[in-house]
PAGU-835568 format. One record per residue: residue number from 1; residue in three letters; chain; x, y, z of N, C-alpha, C, O in turn. Coordinates in pm, whole numbers, plus 50000, padded with zeros to 5 digits. Layout:
// PAGU-835568
NUM_ALA_A_X_Y_Z_X_Y_Z_X_Y_Z_X_Y_Z
...
//
This chain:
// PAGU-835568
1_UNK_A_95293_69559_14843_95398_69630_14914_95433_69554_15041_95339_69523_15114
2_UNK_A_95579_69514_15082_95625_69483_15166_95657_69641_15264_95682_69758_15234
3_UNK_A_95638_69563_15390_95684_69651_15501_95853_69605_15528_95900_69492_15521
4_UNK_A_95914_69718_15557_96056_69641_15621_96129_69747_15701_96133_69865_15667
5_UNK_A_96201_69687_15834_96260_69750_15899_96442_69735_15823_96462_69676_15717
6_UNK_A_96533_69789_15890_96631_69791_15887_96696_69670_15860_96778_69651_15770
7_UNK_A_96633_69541_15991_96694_69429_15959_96658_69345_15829_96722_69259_15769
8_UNK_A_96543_69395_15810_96448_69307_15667_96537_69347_15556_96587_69260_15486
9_UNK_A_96563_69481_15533_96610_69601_15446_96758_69469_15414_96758_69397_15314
10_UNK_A_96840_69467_15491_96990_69449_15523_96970_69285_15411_97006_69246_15300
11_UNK_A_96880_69228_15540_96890_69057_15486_96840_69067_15305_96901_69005_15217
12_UNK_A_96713_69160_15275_96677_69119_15131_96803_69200_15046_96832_69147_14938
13_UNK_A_96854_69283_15072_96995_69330_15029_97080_69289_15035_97164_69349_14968
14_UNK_A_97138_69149_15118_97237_69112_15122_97340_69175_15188_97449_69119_15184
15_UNK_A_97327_69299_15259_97409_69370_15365_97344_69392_15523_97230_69368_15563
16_UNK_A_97460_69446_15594_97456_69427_15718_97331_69522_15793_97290_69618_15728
17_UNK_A_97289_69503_15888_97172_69643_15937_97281_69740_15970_97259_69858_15942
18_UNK_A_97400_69705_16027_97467_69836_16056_97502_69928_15962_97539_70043_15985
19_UNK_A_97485_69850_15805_97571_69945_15689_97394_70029_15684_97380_70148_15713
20_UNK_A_97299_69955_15649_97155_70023_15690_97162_70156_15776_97174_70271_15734
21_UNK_A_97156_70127_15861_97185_70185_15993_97265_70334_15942_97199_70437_15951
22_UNK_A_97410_70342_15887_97512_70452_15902_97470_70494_15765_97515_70603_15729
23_UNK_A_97407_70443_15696_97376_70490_15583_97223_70600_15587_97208_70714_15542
24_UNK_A_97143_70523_15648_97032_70648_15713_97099_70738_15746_97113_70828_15663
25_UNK_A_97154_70747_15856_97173_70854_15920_97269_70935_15865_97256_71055_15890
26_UNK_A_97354_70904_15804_97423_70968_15651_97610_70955_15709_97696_71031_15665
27_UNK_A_97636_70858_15801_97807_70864_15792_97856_70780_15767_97963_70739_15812
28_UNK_A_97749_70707_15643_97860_70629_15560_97766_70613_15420_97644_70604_15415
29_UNK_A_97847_70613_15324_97813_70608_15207_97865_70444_15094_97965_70422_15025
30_UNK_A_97759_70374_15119_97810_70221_15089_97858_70267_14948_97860_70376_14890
31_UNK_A_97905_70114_14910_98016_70063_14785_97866_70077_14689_97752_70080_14736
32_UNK_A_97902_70084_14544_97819_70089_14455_97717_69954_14442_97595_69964_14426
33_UNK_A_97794_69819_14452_97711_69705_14464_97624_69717_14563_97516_69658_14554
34_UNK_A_97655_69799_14681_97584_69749_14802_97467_69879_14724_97428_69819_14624
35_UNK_A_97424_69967_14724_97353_70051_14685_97264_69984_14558_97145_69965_14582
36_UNK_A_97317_69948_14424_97237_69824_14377_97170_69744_14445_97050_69744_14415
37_UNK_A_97213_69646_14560_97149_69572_14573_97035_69613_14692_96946_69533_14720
38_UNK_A_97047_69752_14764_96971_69824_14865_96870_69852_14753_96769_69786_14778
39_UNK_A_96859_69907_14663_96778_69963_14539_96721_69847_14453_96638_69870_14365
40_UNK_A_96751_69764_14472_96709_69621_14411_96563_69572_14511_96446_69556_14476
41_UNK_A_96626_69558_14639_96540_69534_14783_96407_69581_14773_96299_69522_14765
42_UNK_A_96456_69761_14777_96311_69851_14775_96246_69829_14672_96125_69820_14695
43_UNK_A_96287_69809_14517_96190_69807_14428_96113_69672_14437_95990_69676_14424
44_UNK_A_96159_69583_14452_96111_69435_14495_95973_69498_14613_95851_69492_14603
45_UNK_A_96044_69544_14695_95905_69616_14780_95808_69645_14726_95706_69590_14766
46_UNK_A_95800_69721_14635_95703_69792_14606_95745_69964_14557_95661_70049_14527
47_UNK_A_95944_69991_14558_95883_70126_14594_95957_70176_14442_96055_70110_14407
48_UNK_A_95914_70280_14359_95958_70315_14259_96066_70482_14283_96054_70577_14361
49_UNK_A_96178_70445_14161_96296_70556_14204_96256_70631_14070_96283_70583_13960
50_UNK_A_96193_70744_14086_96195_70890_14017_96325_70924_13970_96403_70983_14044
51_UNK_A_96358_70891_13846_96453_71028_13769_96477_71204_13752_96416_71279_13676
52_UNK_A_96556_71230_13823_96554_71357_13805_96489_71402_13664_96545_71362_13561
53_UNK_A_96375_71483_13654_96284_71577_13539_96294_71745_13582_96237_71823_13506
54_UNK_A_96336_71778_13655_96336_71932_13646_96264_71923_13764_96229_72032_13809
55_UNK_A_96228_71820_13830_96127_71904_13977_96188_71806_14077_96122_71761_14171
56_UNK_A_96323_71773_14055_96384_71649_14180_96384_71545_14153_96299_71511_14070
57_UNK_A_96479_71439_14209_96439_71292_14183_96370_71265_14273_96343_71358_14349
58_UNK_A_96317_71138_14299_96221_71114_14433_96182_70946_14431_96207_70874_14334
59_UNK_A_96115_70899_14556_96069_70829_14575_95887_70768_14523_95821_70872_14526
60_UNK_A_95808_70671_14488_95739_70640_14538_95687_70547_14569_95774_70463_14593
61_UNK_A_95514_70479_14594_95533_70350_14625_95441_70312_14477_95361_70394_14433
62_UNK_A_95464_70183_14412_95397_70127_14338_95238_70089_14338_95176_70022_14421
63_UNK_A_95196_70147_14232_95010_70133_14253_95049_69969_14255_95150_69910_14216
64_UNK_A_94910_69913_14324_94918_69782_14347_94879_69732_14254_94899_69611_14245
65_UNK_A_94814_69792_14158_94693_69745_14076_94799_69731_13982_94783_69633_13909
66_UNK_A_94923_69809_13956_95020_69793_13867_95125_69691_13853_95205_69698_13760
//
């Protein structure tokens, strides 16, 4: 598992920290590529995206051992 701030987030995504940035905080909602490639970033991290099953979609982080 990689650690990453905003700016790490932006550069392994290929977008800006500010689109990072307005996108946390929720007043802006990037282009579909940019969201691919934000979701590309995190899984490269380490972190796995849950399919909605009846109890939420969700986040988590990847066993290491996996």
């Amino acid at each position: 598992m990689v650690r990453m701030g905003q700016v790490e987030l932006g550069e392994a995504a290929g977008v800006s920290k500010q689109l990072i940035l307005e996108f946390e905080r929720g007043s802006r909602t990037p282009h579909r590529n940019n969201l691919l490639a934000i979701q590309a970033a995190l899984e490269a991290a380490g972190v796995v995206f849950i399919e909605e099953n009846g109890g939420g979609a969700g986040v988590r982080l990847r066993d290491r051992a996996g």
